[in-house]
C-alpha positions as CSV (number, residue, x, y, z in Angstrom):
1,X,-30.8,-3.4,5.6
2,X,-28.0,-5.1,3.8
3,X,-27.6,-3.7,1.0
4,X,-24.4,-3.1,-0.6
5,X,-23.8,-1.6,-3.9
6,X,-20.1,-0.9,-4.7
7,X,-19.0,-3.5,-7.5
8,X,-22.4,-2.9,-9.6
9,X,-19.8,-1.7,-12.7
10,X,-19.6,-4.8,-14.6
11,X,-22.6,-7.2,-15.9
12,X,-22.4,-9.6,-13.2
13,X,-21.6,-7.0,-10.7
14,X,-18.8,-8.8,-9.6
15,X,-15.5,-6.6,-10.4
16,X,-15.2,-5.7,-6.9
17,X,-12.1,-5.2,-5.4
18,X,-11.6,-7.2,-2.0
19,X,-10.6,-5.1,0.6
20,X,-8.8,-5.4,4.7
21,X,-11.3,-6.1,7.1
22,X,-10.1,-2.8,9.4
23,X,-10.9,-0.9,5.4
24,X,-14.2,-2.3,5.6
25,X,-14.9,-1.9,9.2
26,X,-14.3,2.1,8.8
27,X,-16.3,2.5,5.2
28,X,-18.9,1.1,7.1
29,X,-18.2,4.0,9.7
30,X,-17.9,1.1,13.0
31,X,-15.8,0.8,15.6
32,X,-14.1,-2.5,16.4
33,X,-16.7,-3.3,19.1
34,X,-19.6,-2.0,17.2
35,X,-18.7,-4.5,14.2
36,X,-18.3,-7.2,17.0
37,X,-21.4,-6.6,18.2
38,X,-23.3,-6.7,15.0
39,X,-22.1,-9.5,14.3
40,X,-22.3,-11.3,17.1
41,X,-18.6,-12.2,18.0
42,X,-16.3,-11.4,20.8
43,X,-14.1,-7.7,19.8
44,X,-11.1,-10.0,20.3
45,X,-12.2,-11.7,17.3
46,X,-12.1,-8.6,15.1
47,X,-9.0,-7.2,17.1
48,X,-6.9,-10.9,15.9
49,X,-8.4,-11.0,12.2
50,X,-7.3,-6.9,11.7
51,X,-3.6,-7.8,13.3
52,X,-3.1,-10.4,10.7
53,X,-4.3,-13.7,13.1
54,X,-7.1,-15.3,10.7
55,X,-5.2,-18.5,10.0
56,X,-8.0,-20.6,12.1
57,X,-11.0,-18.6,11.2
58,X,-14.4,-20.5,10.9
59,X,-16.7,-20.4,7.3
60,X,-19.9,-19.4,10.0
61,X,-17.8,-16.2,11.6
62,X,-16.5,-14.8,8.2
63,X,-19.9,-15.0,7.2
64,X,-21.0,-12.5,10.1
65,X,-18.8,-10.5,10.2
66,X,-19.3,-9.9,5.9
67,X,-23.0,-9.7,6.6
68,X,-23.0,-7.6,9.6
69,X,-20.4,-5.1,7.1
70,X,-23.2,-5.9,4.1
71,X,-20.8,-7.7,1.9
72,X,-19.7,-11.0,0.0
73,X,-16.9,-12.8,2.8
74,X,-14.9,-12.2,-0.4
75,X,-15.0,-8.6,-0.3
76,X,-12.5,-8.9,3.0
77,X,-8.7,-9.1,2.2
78,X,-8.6,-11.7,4.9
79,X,-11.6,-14.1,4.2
80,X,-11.5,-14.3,-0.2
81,X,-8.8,-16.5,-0.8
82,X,-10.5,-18.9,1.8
83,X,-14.1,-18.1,0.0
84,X,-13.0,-19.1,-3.2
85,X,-14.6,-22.3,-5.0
86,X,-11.8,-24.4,-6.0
């Protein structure tokens, strides 16, 4: 199920805090290749995006990788500023 409920503290539920992808990856108690593999990307993917290589990043893969983790894309460190609508 992907469920997630941290951020449910203001009205909208929105006063979340965005967070690194490795931070994420561990509250979600995963490995590297466990996250990979729920999300259906290669573990080199996750490796490059945690070392600080997300420049080239597609929409659809950020969006895995949050839903596999049970979040908003813009509840990763790495992925908001490139989720917001501008």
């Amino acid at each position: 199920m992907l469920c997630y409920s941290r951020g449910d503290e203001g009205a909208g539920g929105n006063d979340h805090m965005a967070l690194p992808l490795k931070e994420q990856r561990r509250r979600a108690f995963l490995s590297t290749r466990e996250l990979a593999e729920k999300a259906a990307v290669a573990p080199d993917t996750i490796w490059r995006i945690e070392g600080g290589d997300y420049k080239r990043l597609r929409p659809a893969t950020m969006r895995k990788i949050a839903a596999a983790l049970g979040i908003h894309p813009s509840e990763i460190t790495e992925f908001a500023a490139r989720t917001e609508v501008g």
